[in-house]
LOZA-837240 format. One record per atom (N, C-alpha, C): x, y, z. Coordinates in steps of 0.02 Angstrom, whole numbers, plus 50000, padded with zeros to 5 digits. Layout:
XYZ...
// end
This chain:
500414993950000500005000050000500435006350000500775007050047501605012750049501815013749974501815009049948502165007749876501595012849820500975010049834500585014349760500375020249794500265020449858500285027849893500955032149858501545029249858501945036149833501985034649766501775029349734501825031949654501455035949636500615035549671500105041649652500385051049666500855047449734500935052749721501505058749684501805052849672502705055949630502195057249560502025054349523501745053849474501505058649445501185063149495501005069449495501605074349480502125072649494502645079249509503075079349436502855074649397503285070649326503095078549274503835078549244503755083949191503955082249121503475081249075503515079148994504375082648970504825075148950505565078448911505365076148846505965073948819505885070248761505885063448749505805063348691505785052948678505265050348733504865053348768504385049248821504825048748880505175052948883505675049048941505405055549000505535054349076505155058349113505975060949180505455067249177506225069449252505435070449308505955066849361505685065849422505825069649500505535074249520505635075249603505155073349631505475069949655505195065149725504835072749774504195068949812504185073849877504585076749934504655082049962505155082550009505205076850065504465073750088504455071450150504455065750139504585062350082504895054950055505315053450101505255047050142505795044350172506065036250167505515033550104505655028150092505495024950010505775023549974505715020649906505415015049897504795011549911504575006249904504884999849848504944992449862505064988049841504554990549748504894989849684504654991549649504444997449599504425000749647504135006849645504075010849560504805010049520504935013349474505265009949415505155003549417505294995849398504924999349310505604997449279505414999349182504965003549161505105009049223504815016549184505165020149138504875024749111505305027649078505435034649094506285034849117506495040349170507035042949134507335049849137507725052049130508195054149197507875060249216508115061549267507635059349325508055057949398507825058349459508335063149513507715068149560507795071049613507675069649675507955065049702507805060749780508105067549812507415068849879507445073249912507915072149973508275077650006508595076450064508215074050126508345067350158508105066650202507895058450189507965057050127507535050750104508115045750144508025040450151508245035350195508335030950176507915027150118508085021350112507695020950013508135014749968507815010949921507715007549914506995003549909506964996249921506994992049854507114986649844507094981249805507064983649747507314981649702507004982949605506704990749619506834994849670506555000849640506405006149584506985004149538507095007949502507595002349440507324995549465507574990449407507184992549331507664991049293507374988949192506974996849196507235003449248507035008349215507375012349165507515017749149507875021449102508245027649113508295028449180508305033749224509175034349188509345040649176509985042749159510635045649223510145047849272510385054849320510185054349368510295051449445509915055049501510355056449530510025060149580510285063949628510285063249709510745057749741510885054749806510985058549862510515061149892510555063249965510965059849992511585064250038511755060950099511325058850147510915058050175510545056850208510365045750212510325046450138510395036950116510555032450145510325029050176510695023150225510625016450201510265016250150509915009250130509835009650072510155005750026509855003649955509814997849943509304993749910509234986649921509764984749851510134977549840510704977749789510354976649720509864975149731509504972349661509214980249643508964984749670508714992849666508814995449598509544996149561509624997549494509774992549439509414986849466509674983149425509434983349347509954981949301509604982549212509804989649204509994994649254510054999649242510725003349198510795010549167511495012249170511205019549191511615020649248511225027249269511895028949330511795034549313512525039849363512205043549384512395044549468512465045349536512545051049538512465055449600512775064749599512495064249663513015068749672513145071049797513535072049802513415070149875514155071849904514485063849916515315067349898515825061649902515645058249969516265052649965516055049350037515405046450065514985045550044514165045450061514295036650055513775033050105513395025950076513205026350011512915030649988512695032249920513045030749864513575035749880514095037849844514595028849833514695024949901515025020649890514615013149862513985012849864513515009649835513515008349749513535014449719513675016649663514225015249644514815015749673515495013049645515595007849653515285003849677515584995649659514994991849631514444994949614514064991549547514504994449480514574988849451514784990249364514354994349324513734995149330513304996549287513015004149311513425005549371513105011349419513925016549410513775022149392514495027649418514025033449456514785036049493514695040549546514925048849531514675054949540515045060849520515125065349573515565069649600515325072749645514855078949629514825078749567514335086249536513965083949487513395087949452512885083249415513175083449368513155079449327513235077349240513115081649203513335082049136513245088649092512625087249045512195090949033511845089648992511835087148928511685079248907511725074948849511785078348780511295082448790510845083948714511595089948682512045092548735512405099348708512925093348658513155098148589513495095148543514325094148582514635089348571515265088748630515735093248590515875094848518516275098048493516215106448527515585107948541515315114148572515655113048641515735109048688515725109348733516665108848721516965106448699517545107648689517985113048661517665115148610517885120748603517785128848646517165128948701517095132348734517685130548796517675125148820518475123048856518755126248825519055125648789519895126848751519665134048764519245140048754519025145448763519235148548816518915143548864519135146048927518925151348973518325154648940518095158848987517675161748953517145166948983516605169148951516485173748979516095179948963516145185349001515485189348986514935189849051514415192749061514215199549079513545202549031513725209449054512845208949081512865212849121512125213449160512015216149227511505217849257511415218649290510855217349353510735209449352510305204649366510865203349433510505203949489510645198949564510875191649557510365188749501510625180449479511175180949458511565185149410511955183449358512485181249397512615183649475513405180849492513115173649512512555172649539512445165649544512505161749494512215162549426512305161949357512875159549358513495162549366514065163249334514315159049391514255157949448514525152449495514405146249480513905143249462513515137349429513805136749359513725140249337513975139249260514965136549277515295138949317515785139149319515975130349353515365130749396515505122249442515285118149394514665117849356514725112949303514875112949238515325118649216515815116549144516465117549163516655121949222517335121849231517775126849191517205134749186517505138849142517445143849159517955148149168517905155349202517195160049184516955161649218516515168249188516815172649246516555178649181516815187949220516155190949214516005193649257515435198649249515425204149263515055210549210515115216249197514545217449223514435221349287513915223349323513895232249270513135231749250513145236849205512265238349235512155245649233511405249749212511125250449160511265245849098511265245649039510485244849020510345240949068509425236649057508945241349071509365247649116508805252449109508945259149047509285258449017509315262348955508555262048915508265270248902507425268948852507715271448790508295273048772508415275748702508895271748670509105269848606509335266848575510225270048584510225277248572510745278948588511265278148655510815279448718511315277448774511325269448782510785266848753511035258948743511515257648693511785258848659512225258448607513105260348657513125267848690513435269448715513575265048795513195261648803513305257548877513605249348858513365247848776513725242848764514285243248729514525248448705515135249048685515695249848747515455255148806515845253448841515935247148889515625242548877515635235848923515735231048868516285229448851516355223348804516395216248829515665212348802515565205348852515265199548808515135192648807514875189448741514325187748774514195188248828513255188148833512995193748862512495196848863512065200148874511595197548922511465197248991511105195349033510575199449064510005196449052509225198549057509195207149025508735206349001508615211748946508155210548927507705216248885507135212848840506855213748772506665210748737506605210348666506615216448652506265220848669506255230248619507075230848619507495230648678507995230948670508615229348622508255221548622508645216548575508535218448486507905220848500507755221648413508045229148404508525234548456509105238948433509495237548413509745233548457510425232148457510325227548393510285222548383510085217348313510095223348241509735227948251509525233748190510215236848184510595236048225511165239948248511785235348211511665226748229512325225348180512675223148247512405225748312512975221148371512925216448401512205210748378512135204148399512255199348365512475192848385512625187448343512055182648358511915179548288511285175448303511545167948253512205166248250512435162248233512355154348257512155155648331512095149348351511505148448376511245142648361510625139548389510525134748426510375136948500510425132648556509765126048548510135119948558509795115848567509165114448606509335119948664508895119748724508235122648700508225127148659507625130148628507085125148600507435117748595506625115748568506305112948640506555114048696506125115348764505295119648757505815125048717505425131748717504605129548732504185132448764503525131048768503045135748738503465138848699502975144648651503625146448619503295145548532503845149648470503845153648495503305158848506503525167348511503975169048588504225161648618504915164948680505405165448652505515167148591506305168248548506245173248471506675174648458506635178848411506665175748327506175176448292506365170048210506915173048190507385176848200507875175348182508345176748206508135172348278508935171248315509195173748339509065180548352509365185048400509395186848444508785184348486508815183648543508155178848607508495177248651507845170948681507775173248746507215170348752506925171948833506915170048876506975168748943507345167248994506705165149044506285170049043505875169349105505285174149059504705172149100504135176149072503715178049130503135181249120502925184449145501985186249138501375186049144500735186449112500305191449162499745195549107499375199349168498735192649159498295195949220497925187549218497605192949281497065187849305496595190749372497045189249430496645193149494496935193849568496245193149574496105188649604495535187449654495385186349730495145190049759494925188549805494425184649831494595176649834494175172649826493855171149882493665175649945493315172950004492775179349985492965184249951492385191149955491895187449906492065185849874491645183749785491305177649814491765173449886491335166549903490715168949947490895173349979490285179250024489725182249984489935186449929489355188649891489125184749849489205176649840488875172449831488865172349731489705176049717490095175449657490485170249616490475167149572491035161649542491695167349533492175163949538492685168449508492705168149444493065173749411493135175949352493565169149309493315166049262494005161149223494135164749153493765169449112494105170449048494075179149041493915181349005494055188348993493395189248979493095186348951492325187448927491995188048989492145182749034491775183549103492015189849144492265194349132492425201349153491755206849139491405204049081491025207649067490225206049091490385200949127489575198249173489295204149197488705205949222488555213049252488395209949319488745206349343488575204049429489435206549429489835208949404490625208649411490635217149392490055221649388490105228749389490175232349446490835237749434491185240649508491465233849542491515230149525491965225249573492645223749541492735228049483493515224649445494025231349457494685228849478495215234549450495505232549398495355239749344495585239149281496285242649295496785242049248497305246449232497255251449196497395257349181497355263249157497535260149087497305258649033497615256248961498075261748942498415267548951498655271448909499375269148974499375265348996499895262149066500205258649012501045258949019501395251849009500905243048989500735243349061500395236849074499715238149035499525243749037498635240348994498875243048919499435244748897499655241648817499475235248823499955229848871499845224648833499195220948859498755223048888498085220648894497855221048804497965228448795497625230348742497795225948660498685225748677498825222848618498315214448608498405213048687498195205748681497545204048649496885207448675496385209248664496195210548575496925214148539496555216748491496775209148446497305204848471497575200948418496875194848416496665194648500496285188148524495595192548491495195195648466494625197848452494615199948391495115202248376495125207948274495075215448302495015220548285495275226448277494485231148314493905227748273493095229648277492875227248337493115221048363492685216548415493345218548472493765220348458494175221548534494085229848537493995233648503493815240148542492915239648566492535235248531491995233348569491965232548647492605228348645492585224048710493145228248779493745231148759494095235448775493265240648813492985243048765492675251048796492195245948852491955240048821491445235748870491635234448943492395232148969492475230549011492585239349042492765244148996493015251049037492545251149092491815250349049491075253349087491005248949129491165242149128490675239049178491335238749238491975239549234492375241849310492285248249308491865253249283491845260449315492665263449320492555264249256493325266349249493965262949271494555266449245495345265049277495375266449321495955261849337496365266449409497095264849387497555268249411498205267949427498545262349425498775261649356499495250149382499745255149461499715250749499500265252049570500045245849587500355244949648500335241549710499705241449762499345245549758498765247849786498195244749745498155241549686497655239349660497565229749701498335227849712498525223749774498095223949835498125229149873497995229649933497175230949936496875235249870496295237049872496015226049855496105224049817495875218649801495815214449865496355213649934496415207449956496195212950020495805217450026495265219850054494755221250055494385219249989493905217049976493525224149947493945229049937493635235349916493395232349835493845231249797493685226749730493935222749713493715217149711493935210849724494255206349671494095212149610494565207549561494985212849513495865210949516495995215149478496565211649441496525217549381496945212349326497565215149315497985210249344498865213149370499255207949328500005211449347500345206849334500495201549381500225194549341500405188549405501075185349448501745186849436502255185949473502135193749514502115199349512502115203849554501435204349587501005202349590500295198249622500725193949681500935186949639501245183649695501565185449766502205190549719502815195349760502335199249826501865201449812501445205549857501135202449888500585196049871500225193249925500575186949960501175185449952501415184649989501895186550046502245193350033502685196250058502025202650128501335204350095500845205350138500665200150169500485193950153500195187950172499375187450169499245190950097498715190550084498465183150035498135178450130498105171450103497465171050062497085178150066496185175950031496315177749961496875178649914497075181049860497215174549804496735173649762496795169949697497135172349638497535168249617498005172149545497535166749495497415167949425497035165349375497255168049317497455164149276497605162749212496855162949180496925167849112496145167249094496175160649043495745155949035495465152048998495665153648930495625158848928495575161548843496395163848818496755164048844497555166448858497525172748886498215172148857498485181648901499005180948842499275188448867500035191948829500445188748871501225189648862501755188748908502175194348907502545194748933503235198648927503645193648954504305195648939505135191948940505565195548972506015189248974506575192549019507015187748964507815190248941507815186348880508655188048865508855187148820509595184548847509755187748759510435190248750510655190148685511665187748690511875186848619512565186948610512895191248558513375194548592513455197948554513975197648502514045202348437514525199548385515095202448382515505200048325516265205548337515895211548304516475218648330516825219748365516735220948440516065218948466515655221948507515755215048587515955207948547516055203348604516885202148625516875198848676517595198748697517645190848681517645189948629517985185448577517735176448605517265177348633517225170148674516625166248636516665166848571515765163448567515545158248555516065152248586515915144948604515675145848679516025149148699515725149048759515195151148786514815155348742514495161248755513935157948724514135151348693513465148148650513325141148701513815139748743513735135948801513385138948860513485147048874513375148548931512445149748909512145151348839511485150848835511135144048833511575138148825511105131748835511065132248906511395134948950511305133049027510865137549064510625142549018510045147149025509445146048984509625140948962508735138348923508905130848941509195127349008509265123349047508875120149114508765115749136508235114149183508545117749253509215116749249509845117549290509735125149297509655129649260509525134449263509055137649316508405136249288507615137649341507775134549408508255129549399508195126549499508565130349515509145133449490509385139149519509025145749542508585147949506508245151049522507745152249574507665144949572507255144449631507655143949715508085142149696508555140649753508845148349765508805151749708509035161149759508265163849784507845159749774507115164549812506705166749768506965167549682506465171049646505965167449637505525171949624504775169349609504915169349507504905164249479504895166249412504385162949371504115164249316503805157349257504225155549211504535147449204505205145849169504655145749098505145146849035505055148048967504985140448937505385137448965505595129448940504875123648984504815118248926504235113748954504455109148999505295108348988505545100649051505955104049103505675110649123505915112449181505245110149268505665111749288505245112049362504935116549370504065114849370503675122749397503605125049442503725122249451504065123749564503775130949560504095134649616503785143049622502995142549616503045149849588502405153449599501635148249554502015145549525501415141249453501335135149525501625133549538501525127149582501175130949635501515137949683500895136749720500175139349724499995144049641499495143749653498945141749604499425134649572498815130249520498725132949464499385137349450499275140649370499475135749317499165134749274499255131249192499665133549163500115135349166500265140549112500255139149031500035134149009499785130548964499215134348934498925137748969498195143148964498505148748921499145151048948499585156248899499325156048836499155150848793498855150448730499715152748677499315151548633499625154948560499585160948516498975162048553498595168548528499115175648497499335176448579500145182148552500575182048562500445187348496501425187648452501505196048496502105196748502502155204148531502655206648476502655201148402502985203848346502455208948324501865206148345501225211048295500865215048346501205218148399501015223648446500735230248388500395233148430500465240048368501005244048401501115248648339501745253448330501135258948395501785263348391501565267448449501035273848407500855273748348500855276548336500055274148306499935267248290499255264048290498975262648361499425261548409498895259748480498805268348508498965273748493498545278548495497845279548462497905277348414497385279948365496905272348399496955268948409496765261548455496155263648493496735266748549496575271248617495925275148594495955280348535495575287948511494855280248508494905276848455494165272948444493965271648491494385268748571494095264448627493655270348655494035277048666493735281448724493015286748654493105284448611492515286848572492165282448610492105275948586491675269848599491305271248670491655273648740491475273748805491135279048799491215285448763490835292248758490305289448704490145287148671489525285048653489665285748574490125291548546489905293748517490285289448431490675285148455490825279948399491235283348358491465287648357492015289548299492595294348353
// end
């Protein structure tokens, strides 16, 4: 019974790779591997949590498992456990674990994890012989980045702590990368990338393997110039104990915004905001041009106007002043948890959303410091699984870009799909600044009545 009790429940935690093959974390409070348990599955990776204790029998016999990962903690592995297997070990040296693994033939031991299969080895050698790589950014991760990257390829990185990411003009961005000469570019975002690219100073020569992870074409650029790292969606904030009081369903698509039991109860964003662009762009791609300023002026009236993107549309929601507002969902998270606003629902609409990126480029001669094996290694390990657990392990709250990562964070804890994201948008076919005015002029006709 122990035994199909934790397959039901590992089973759950399984994330689609390739070839059918599956990566596994175990639960934290796993403390025992049942006789069987994982007997000619089909596994790639495994994450045995710290604390686990024991493997019993054929656990993990005639499976396919490539990779796990051995807690010190291990006191017990039964000898038959990997049997049929060929699968390598990772911990710490010295361990039962560790010495279990070295005297099966069919079992090896590492003290650090294995390099990822799929990277081409000539790539990975010639970035050796390289010898180093050098990052320019100004991201908190990137020295973590560059510590990790360094323990599992064994290659110097330098990093150029730069203000570059907040540059809004093409010109002092131009001038901030000339004076920082580096072969990656760390976190940045596409408007950016499509300067610099227009400009002649990115290289889009190499094409990371890791990209067919990607869980949406539009997290990369068609031609190569630059990919996305982390994303981001506006989506509802609900306050799901006020809406369970006034005897409300919560909101699931965008259409349901426009119920008239949900009038004066929504915070809208000001559309002429950063953030209600891309409401708007989203809206006009998911409806046509006629039916989204329909629907745009529809929802204006029935939340009784804008208010202000801040932080306060936060606090007004998970107080029940209006109970549903449409934010951005990692800074939703960031807030109701850091308030500890536990009556607060995040929701992905049914129908999709927009995204924004966080997104990575390389740069070309004369503009890189000459490294771009390496620099084409250091982006597989950023569109890497290895990557997002890092992430998670410095505290950020993020949404990973790639499908065989860990959704751990914010999607795990509050039941987001992100699968709901849809296909819908391209933020290639945003309007120019110069059509989402004239956008804007039809919507606020439409709310004044007067249609032109």
């Amino acid at each position: 019974m122990k035994r199909v009790l934790l397959l039901i429940t590992v089973c759950m935690l399984m994330l689609p790779l390739a070839a059918g093959a599956e990566a596994l974390r175990l639960p934290e409070d796993t403390k025992t591997i049942g006789e069987e348990a994982f007997m000619n599955t089909a596994l790639d990776e495994v994450i045995l949590p710290e604390g686990l204790l024991a493997i019993g029998s054929r656990a993990f016999a005639g499976s396919s498992v490539r990779v796990i990962y051995l807690p010190a903690s291990i006191e017990e592995i039964a000898d038959d456990a990997f049997e049929d297997c060929v699968t390598t070990g990772w911990g710490q040296e010295g361990t039962y674990a560790a010495a279990f693994f070295d005297e099966k033939e069919n079992l090896t031991f590492s003290g650090r994890k294995p390099l990822n299969p799929d990277i081409p080895a000539s790539l990975l050698e010639a970035a050796r012989a390289e010898g180093k790589v050098v990052l320019f950014g100004s991201a908190g991760l990137m020295s973590a980045a560059a510590e990790r990257f360094e323990e599992l390829y064994g290659i110097e990185v330098e990093c150029i702590h730069t203000d570059a990411a907040s540059e809004t003009t093409k010109v002092n961005l131009m001038v901030a990368v000339e004076e920082s000469i580096g072969d990656v570019w760390f976190y940045t975002n596409p408007a950016r990338c499509g300067w610099l690219a227009e400009a002649g100073v990115l290289d889009n020569s190499y094409s990371p393997v890791g990209a067919a992870h990607l869980a949406n074409s539009a997290y990369r650029d068609s031609a190569g110039y630059w990919w996305g790292i982390f994303t981001d969606f506006p989506g509802f904030v609900v306050n799901k104990e006020k809406l369970t009081e006034m005897g409300l369903p919560l909101p699931e698509t965008w259409d349901d915004l426009l119920k008239p039991e949900y009038m004066g109860l929504i915070l809208l964003p000001d559309y002429q905001s950063n953030f209600g662009h891309s409401i708007v762009n989203y809206i006009c791609q998911l409806k046509g041009h006629d039916e989204g300023v329909r629907y745009l002026s529809d929802l204006f009236l029935n939340a009784l106007g804008p208010v202000s993107y801040s932080t306060e549309m936060i606090n007004m929601a998970a107080n029940g002043d209006r109970p549903i507002a449409i934010y951005s969902m990692l800074s939703a998270a960031r807030l109701a948890e850091s308030n500890g606003y536990d009556s607060l629902q995040l929701i992905l609409p049914g129908d999709g959303t927009a995204f924004s990126l966080t997104s990575v480029v390389l740069f070309a001669e004369p503009w890189s410091a000459s490294h771009p094996n390496a620099a084409g290694l250091f982006l597989e390990f950023l569109l890497s699984p290895d990557f997002v657990d890092l992430a998670y392990e410095q505290g950020l709250s993020i949404f990973p870009v790639i499908d065989n990562a860990n959704p751990g964070g914010t999607a795990a804890k509050y039941g987001l799909d992100l699968s709901l994201v849809g296909d819908v948008y391209d933020p290639g076919k945003d309007l120019s600044s110069d059509d989402l005015n004239a956008y804007l002029q039809e919507i606020w006709a439409a709310i004044d009545g007067t249609g032109e």
